[in-house]
C-alpha positions in Angstrom: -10.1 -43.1 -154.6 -9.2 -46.5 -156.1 -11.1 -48.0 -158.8 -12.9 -51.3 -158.5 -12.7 -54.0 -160.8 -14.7 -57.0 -161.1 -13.8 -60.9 -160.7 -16.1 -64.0 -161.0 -15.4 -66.6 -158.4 -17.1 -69.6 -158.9 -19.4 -68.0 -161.2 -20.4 -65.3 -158.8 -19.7 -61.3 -159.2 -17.3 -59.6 -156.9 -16.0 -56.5 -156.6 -12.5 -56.0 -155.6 -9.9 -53.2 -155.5 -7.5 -52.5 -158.6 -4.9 -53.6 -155.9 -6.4 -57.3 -155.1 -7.7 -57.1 -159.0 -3.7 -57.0 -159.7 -2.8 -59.6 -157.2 -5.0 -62.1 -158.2 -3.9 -61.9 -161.6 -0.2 -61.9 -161.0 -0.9 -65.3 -159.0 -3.4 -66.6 -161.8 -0.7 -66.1 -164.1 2.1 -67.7 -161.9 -0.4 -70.8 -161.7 -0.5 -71.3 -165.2 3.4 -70.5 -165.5 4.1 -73.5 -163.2 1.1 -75.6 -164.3 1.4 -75.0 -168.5 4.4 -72.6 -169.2 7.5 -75.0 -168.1 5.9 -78.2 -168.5 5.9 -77.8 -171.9 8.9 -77.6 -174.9 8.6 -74.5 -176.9 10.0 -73.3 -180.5 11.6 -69.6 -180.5 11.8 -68.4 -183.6 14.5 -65.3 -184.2 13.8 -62.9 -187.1 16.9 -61.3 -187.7 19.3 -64.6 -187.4 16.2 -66.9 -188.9 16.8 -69.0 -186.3 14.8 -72.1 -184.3 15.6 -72.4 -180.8 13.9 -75.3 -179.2 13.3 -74.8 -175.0 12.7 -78.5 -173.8 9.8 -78.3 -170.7 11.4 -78.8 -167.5 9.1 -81.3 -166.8 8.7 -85.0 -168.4 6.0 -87.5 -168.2 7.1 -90.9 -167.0 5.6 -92.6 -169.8 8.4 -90.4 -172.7 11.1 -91.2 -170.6 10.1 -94.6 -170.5 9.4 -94.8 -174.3 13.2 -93.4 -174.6 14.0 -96.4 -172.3 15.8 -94.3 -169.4 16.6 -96.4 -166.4 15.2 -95.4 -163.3 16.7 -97.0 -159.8 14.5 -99.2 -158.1 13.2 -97.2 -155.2 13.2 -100.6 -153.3 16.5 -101.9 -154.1 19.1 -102.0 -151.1 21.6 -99.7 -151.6 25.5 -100.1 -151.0 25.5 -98.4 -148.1 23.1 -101.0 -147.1 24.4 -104.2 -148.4 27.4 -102.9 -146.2 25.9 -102.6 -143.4 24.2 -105.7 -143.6 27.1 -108.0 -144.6 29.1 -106.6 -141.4 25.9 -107.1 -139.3 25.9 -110.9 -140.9 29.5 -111.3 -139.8 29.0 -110.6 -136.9 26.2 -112.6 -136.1 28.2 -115.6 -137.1 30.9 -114.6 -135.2 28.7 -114.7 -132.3 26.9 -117.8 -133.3 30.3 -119.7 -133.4 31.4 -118.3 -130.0 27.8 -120.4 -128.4 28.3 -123.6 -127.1 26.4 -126.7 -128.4 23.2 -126.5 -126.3 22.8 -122.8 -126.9 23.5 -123.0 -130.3 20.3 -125.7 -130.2 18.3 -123.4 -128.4 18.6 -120.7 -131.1 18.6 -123.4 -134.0 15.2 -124.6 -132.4 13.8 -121.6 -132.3 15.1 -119.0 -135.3 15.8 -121.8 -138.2 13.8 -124.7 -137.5 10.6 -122.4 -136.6 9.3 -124.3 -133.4 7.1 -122.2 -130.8 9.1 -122.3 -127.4 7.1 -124.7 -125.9 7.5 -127.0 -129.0 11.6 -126.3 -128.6 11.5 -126.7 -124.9 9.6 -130.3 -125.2 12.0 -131.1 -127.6 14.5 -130.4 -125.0 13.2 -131.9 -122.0 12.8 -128.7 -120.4 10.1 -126.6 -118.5 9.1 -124.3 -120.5 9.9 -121.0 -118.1 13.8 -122.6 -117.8 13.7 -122.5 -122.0 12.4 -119.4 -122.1 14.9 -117.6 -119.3 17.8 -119.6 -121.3 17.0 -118.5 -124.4 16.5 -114.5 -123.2 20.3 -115.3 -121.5 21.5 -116.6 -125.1 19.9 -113.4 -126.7 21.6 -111.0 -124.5 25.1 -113.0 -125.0 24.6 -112.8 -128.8 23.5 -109.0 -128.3 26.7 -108.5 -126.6 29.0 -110.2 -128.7 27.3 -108.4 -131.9 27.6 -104.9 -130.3 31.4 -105.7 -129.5 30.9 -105.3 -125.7 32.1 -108.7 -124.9 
């Protein structure tokens, strides 16, 4: 028969077997390996070669490396990857703008860089508003096109 050993969780009592007894305190101790053990930098001393090793933690607090003014990378910031794809999707966009004829060129000017509502843009243009608003979803498709290459 196995012996029983005793733990206290949450200040209560409880007998276990030597088994979970052994279990709990191999994972205790792995707890407080991960949690204590590599956070922090520890001096090994050697006897026989009178020696001082120094293990840095493998873990650092934002605030030291900051102190030791490390540069981080703005998490934010656009990478190359990105400022590439976004100049070749700029290109094309005025490739595709220059390819519009005057009065669709409006319609888009009206509506993307001067900020007017479409019925404020189709006023402006004489038009009923459902004819500005089909035109401009024709434009959009034609500069969709164009963009993607399909044209």
């Amino acid at each position: 028969m196995s012996k029983h050993r005793s733990l206290y969780i949450e200040g209560t009592k409880v007998l276990v077997s030597e088994e979970i007894y052994k279990m709990y305190y191999h994972f205790t101790r792995k707890e407080r390996y991960f949690s204590e053990d590599l956070k922090w930098e520890k001096m090994i001393y050697d006897p026989t070669q009178q020696t001082v090793t120094l293990l840095p933690g493998r873990e650092d607090s934002y605030e030291r490396l900051l102190e030791q003014e490390n540069q981080f990378p703005d998490p934010n910031a656009e990478t190359p990857e990105d400022l590439a794809i976004k100049n070749d999707l700029l290109e094309r966009l005025s490739h595709a703008l220059s390819v519009l004829t005057d009065e669709e060129f409006c319609v888009i000017e009206l509506i993307f860089y001067s900020g007017f509502t479409e019925r404020e843009a189709s006023s402006a243009l004489h038009l009923p508003l459902s004819t500005f608003h089909d035109r401009k979803n024709a434009i959009l498709r034609r500069l969709r096109k164009i963009i993607e290459g399909s044209q």
